[in-house]
N, C-alpha and C positions, 0 to 999 in steps of 0.2 A: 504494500500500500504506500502509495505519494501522498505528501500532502502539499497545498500550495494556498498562495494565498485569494482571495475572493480576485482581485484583479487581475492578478494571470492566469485564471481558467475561464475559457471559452469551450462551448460546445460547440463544436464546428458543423455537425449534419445528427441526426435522429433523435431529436429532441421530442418531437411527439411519440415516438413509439418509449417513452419512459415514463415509468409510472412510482410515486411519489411514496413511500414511509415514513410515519412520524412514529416516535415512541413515548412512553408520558410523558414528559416535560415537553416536548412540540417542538424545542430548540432544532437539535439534532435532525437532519432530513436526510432520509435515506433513498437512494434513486436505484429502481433495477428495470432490466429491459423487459418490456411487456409482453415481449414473444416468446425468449426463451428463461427468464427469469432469473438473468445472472445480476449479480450487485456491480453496483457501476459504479458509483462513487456516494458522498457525502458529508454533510457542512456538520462540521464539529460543534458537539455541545460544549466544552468545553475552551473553544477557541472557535466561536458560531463566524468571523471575517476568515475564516482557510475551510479548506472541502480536501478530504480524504479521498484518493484514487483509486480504485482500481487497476495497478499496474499492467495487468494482461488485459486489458478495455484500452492499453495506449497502442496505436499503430507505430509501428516502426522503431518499436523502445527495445535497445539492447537492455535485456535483463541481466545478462553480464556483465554490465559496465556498473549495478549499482549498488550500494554500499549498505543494506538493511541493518539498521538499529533493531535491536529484537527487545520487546517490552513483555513483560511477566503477565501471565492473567490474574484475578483477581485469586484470592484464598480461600479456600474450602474450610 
């Protein structure tokens, strides 16, 4: 997952076929494709001005070239 901030991401084509996720707080919007129902990206609740990517949703992104910080899940 990327993240970026609100002014550097543009949707460039298939913005209609995405269909919209709120979770309780309503901050947080989650976007997945309304055909095949994969998660595309989403505007942070926690920092609502940046949107979390979907890295395999970017065309032409060497996934080799990038440097994942890996974050713990929450505790049982």
């Amino acid at each position: 997952m990327l993240r970026c901030d609100e002014s550097d991401f543009d949707i460039a084509s298939g913005r209609e076929i995405l269909t919209e996720y709120s979770f309780n707080t309503g901050v947080a919007i989650h976007y997945f494709c309304s055909i095949c129902g994969c998660y595309t990206f989403h505007r942070m609740r926690k920092l609502p001005d940046k949107f979390a990517i979907n890295a395999g949703c970017i065309d032409n992104l060497d996934m080799a070239a990038l440097h994942p910080i890996l974050i713990g899940g929450a505790k049982n």
